[in-house]
Backbone as JSON Lines, residues from 0, in Angstrom:
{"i":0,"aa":"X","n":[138.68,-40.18,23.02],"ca":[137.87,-39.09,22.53],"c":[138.75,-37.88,22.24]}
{"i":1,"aa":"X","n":[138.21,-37.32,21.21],"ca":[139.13,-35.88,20.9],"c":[138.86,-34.89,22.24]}
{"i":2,"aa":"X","n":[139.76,-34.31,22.25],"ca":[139.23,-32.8,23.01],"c":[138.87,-31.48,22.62]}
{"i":3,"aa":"X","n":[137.87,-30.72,23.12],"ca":[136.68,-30.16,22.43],"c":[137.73,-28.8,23.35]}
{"i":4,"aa":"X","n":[137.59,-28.27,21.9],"ca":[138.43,-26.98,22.04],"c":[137.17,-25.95,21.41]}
{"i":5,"aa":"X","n":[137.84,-24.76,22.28],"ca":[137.48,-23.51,22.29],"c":[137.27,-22.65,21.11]}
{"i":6,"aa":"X","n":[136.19,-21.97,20.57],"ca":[136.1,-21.42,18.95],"c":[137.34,-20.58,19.39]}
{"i":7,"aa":"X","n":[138.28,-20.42,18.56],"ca":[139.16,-19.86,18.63],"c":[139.64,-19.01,17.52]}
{"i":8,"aa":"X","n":[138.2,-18.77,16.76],"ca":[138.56,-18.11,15.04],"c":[138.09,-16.45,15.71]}
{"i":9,"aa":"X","n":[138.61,-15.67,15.41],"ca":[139.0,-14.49,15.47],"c":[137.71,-13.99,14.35]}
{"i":10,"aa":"X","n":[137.06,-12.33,14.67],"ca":[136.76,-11.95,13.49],"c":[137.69,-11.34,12.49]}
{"i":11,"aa":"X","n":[137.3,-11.56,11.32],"ca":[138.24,-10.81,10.55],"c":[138.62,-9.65,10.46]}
{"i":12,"aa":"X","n":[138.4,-8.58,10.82],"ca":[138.69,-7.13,10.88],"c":[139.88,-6.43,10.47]}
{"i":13,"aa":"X","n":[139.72,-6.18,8.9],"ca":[140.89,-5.73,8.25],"c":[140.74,-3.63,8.13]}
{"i":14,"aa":"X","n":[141.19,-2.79,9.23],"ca":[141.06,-1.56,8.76],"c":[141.19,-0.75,7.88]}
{"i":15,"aa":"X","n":[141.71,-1.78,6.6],"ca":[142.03,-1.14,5.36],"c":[141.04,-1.52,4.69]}
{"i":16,"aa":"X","n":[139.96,-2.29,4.9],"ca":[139.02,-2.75,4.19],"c":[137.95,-1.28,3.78]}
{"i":17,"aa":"X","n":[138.1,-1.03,5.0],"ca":[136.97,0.64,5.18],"c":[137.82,1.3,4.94]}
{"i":18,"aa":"X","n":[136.75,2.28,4.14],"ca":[136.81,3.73,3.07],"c":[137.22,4.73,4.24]}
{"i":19,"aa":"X","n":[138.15,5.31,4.0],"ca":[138.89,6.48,4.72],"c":[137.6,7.88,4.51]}
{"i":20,"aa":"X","n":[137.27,8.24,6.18],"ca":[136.3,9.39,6.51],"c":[136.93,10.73,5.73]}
{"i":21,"aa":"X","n":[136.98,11.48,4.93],"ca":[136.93,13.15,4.59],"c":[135.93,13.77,5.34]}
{"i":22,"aa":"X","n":[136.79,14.76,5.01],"ca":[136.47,15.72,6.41],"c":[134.63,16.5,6.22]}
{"i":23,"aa":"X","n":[134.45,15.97,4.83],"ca":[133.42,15.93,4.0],"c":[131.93,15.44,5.02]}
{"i":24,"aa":"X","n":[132.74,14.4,5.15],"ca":[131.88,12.98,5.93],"c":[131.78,13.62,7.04]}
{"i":25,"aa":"X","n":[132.57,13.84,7.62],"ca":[132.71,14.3,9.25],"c":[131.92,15.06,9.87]}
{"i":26,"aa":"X","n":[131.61,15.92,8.75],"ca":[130.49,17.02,8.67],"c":[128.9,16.94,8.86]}
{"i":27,"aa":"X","n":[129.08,15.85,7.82],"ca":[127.66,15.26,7.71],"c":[127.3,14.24,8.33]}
{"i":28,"aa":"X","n":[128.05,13.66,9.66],"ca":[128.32,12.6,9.99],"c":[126.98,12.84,11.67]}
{"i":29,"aa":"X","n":[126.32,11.94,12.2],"ca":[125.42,12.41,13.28],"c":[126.53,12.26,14.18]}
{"i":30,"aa":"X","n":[126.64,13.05,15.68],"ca":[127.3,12.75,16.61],"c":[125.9,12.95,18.2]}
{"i":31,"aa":"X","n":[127.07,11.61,18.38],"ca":[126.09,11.09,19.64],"c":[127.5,10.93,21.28]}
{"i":32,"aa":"X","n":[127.29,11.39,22.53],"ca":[127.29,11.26,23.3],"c":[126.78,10.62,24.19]}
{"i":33,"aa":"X","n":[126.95,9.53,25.1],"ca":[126.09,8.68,26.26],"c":[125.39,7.9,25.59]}
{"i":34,"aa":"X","n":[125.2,7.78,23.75],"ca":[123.84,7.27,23.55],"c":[122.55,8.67,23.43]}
{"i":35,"aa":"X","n":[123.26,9.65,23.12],"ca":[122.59,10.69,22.97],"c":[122.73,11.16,21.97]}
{"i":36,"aa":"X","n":[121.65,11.98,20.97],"ca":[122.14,12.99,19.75],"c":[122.59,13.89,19.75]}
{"i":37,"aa":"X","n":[123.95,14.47,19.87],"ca":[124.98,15.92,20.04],"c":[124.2,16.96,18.74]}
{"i":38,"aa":"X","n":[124.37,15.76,17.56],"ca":[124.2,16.85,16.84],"c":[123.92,15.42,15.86]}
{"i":39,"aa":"X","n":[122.6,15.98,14.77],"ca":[121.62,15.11,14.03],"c":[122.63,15.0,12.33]}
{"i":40,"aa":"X","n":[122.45,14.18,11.94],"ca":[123.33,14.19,10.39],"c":[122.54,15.5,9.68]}
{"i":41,"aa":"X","n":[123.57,16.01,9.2],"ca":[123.1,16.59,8.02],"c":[123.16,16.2,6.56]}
{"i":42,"aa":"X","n":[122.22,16.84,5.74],"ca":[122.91,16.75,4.52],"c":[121.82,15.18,4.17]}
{"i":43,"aa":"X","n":[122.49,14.97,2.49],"ca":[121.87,14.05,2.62],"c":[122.53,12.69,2.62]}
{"i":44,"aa":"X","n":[121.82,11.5,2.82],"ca":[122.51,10.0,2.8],"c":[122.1,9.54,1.46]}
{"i":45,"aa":"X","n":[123.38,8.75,0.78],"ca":[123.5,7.97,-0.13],"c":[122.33,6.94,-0.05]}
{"i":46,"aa":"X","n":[120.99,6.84,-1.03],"ca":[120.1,5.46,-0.89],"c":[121.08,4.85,-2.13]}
{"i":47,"aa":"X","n":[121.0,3.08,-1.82],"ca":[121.56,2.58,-2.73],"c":[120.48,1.76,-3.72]}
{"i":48,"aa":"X","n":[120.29,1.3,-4.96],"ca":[119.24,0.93,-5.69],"c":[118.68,2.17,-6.18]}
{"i":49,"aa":"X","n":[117.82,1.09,-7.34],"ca":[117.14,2.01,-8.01],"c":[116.04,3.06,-7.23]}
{"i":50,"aa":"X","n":[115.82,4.25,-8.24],"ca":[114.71,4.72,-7.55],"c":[113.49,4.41,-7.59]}
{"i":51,"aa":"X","n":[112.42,4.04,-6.5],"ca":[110.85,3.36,-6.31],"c":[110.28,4.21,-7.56]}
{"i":52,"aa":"X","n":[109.62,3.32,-8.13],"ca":[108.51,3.59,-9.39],"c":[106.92,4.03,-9.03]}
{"i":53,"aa":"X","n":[106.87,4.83,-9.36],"ca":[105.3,5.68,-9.43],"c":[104.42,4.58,-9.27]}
{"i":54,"aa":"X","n":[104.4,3.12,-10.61],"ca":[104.09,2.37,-10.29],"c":[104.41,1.08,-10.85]}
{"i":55,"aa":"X","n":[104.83,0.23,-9.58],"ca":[105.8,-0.61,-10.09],"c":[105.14,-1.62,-10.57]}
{"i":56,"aa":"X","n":[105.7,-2.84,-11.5],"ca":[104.95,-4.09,-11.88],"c":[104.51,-4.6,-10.49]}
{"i":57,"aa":"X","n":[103.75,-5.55,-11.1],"ca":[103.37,-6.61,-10.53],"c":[103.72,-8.21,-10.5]}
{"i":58,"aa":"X","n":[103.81,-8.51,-9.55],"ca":[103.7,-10.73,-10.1],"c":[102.55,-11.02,-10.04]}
{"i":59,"aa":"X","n":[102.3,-11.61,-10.83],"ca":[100.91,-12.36,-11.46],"c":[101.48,-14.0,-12.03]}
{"i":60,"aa":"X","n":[100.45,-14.9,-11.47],"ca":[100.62,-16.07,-12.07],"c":[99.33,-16.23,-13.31]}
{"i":61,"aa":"X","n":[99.82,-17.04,-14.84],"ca":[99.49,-16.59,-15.92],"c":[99.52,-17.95,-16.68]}
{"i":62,"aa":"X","n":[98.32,-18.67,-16.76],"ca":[98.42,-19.76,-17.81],"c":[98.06,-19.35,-19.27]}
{"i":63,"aa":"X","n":[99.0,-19.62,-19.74],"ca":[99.22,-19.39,-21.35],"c":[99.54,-20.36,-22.15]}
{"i":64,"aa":"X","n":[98.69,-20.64,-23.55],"ca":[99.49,-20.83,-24.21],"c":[100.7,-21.47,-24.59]}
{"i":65,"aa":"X","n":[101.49,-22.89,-24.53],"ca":[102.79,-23.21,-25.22],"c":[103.15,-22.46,-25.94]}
{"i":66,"aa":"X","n":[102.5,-22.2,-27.08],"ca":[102.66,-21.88,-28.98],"c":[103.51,-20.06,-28.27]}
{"i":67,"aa":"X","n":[102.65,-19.73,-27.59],"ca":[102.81,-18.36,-27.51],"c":[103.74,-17.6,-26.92]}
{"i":68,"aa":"X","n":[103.81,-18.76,-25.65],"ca":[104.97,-18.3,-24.83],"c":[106.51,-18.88,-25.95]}
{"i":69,"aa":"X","n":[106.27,-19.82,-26.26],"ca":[107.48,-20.51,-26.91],"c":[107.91,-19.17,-28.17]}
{"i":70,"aa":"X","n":[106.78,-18.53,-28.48],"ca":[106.71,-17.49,-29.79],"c":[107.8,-16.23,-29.51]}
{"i":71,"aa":"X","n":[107.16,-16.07,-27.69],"ca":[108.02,-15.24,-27.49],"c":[109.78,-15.21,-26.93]}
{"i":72,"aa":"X","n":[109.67,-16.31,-25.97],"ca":[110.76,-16.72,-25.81],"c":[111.57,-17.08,-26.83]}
{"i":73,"aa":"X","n":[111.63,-17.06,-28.4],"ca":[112.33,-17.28,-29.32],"c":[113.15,-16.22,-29.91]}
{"i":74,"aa":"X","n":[112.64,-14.89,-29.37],"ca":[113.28,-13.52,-29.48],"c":[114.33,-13.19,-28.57]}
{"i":75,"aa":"X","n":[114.48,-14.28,-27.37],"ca":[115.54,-14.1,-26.38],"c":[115.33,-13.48,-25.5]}
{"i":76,"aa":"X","n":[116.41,-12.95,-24.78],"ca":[116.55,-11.97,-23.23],"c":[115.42,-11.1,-23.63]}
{"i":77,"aa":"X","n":[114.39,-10.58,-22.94],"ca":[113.53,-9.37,-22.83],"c":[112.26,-10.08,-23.12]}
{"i":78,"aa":"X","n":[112.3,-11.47,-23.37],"ca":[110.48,-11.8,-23.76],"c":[109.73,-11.27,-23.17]}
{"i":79,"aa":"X","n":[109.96,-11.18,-21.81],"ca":[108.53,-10.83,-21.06],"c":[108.42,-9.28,-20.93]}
{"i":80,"aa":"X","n":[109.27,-8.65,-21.26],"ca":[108.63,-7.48,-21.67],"c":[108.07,-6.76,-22.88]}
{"i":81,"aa":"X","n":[108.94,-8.04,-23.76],"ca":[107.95,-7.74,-25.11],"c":[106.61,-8.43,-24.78]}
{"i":82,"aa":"X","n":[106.06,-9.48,-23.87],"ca":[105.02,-9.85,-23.87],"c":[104.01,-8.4,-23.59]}
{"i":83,"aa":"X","n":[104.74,-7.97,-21.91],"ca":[103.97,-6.83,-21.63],"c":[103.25,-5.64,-22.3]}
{"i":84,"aa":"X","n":[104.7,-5.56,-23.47],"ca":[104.46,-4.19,-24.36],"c":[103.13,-4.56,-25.08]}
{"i":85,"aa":"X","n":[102.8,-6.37,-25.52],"ca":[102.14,-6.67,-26.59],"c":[100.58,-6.45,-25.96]}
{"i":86,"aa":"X","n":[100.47,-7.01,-24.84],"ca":[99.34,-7.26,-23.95],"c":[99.12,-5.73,-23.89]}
{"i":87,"aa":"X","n":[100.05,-4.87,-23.58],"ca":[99.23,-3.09,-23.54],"c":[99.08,-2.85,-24.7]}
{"i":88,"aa":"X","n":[99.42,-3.14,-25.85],"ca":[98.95,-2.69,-27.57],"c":[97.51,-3.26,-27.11]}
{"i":89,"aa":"X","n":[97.43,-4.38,-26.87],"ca":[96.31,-5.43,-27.16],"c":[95.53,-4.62,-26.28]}
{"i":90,"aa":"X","n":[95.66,-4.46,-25.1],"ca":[94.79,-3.41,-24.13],"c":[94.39,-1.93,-24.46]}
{"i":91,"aa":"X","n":[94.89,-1.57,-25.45],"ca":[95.32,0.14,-25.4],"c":[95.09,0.59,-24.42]}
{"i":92,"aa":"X","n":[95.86,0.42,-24.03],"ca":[96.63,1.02,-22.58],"c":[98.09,1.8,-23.04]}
């Protein structure tokens, strides 16, 4: 039988990987003691992504049509929002 060895893989932890703190950061940075708040972040934090929409689409499941969908999908990348645009003409909306 083989012998059953020990995980022995290391994490990777490269310190050059992380973005060097300015004194910028430092500022705005929260500081905590014991597990305590010294002093709360200021300033504001980077959100990443887009910004939330007033109001965003929806998913909807939608039997359609071959002829129609195939009509649109023949215009390429963006069909389904040319569908959308068509369906709000069609709605006046």
């Amino acid at each position: 039988m083989t012998e059953r060895k020990e995980n022995t893989t290391q994490p990777w932890i490269d310190p050059d990987d992380a973005p060097e703190w300015t004194d910028e950061v430092f500022e705005r940075a929260e500081i905590r003691r014991a597990g305590k708040v010294v002093r709360p972040a200021s300033g504001t934090l980077t959100k990443r992504g887009r910004p939330k929409l007033e109001r965003p689409k929806i998913q909807v499941t939608l039997r359609l049509d071959q002829d129609i969908v195939e009509r649109f999908r023949a215009g390429g990348p963006g069909w389904q929002g040319r569908m959308n645009e068509a369906l709000k003409k069609a709605a006046q909306v």
